[in-house]
C-alpha positions as a printed Julia matrix, in Angstrom:
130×3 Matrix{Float64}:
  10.62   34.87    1.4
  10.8    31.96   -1.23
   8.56   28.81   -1.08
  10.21   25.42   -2.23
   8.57   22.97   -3.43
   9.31   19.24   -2.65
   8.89   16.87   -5.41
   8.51   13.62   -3.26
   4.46   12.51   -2.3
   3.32   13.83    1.2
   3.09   10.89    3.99
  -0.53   11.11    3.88
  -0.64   10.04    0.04
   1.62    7.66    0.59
  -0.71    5.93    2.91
  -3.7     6.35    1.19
  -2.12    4.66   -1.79
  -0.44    1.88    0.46
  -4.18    1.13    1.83
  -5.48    1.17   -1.87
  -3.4    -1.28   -3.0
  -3.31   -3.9     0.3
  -7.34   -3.47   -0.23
  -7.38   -4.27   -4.24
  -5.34   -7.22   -2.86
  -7.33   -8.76   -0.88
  -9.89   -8.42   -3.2
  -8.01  -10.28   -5.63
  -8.66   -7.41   -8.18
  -6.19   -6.1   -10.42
  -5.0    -2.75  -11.35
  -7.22   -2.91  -14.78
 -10.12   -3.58  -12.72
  -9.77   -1.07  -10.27
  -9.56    1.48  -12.92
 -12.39    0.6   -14.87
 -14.45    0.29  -11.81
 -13.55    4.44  -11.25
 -13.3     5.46  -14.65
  -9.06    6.16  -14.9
  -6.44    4.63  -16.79
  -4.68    1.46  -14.82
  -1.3     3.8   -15.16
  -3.26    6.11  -12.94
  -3.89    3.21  -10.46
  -0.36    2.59  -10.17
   0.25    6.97   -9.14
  -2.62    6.73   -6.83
  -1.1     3.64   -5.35
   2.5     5.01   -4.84
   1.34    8.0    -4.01
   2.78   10.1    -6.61
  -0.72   11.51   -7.67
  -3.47   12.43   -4.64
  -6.42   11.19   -4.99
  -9.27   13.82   -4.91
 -12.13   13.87   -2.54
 -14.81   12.15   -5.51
 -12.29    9.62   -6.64
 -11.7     8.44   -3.32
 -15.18    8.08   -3.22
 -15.82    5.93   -5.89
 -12.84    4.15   -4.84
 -14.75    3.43   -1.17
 -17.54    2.17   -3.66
 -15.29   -0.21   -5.89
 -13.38   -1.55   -2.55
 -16.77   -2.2    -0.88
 -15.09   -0.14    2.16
 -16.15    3.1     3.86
 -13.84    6.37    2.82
 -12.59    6.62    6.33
 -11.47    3.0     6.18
  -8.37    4.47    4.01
  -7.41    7.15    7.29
  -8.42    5.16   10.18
  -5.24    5.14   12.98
  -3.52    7.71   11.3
  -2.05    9.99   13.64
  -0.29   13.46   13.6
   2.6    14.58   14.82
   3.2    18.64   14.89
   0.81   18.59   11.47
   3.02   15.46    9.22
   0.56   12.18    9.46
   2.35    9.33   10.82
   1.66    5.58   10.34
   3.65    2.08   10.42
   6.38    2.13    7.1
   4.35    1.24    3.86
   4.68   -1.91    2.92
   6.43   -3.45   -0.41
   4.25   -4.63   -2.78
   5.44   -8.24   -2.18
   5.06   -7.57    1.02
   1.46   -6.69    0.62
   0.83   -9.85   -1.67
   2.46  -12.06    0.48
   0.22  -10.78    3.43
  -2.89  -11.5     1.78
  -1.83  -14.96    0.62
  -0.85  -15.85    4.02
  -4.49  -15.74    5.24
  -4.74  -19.09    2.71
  -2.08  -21.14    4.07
  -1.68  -23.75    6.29
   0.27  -23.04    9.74
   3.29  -25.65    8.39
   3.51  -23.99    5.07
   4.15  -20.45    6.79
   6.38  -21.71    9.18
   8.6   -22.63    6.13
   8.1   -19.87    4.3
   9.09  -18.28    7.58
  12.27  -19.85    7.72
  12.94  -19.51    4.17
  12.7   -15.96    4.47
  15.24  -15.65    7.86
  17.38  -17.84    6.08
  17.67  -15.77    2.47
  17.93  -12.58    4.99
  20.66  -13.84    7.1
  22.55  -14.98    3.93
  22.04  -11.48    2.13
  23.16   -9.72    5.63
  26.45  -12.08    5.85
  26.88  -11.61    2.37
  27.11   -7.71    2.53
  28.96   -7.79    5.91
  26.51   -5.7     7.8
């Protein structure tokens, strides 16, 4: 019987690190200040955030602590489905950041930045002919 091992981050880590980074965020804190607020390097951040490094059970912790947020906070709605955890796709970055600065935007400025966004999508889709 052999065992292989995949490379890529489990599901799990991947939205652990996707609910790290929305939080820091919102918080309007960056990656330095994260780090020094747990005691890693701000590379380290950026694993824990993609998911390419778990994050133990005491980091997590003082992660909860830094994010003002209870540990369960970064697990809540996360289902299973015969043992993989399933949630929503992760979000981009961008995607993230654009999210939070949503929340400080007038109605009429998101309605344009709406319909700039449909706009540049329907261009890139007629563009590549899909």
């Amino acid at each position: 019987m052999s065992i292989t091992m995949d490379s890529s981050p489990h599901p799990i880590d991947i939205t652990v690190g996707s609910r790290i980074v929305s939080l820091r965020l919102a918080k309007r804190m960056t990656q330095t200040d994260l780090a020094n607020s747990i005691g890693v390097s701000f590379q380290q951040v950026q694993k824990y955030e993609r998911g390419s490094n778990r994050v133990s059970a005491s980091r997590l912790w003082r992660i909860s602590e830094a994010l003002n947020v209870p540990m369960t906070y970064f697990f809540d709605g996360v289902t299973t489905d015969a043992g993989a955890p399933r949630e929503e796709r992760p979000m981009t970055p961008w995607a993230r950041e654009l999210m939070v600065l949503e929340k400080n935007l007038p109605a009429s400025a998101r309605k344009l930045v709406l319909n700039m966004a449909r706009q540049l999508a329907e261009r890139e889709t007629a563009a590549s002919g899909v």
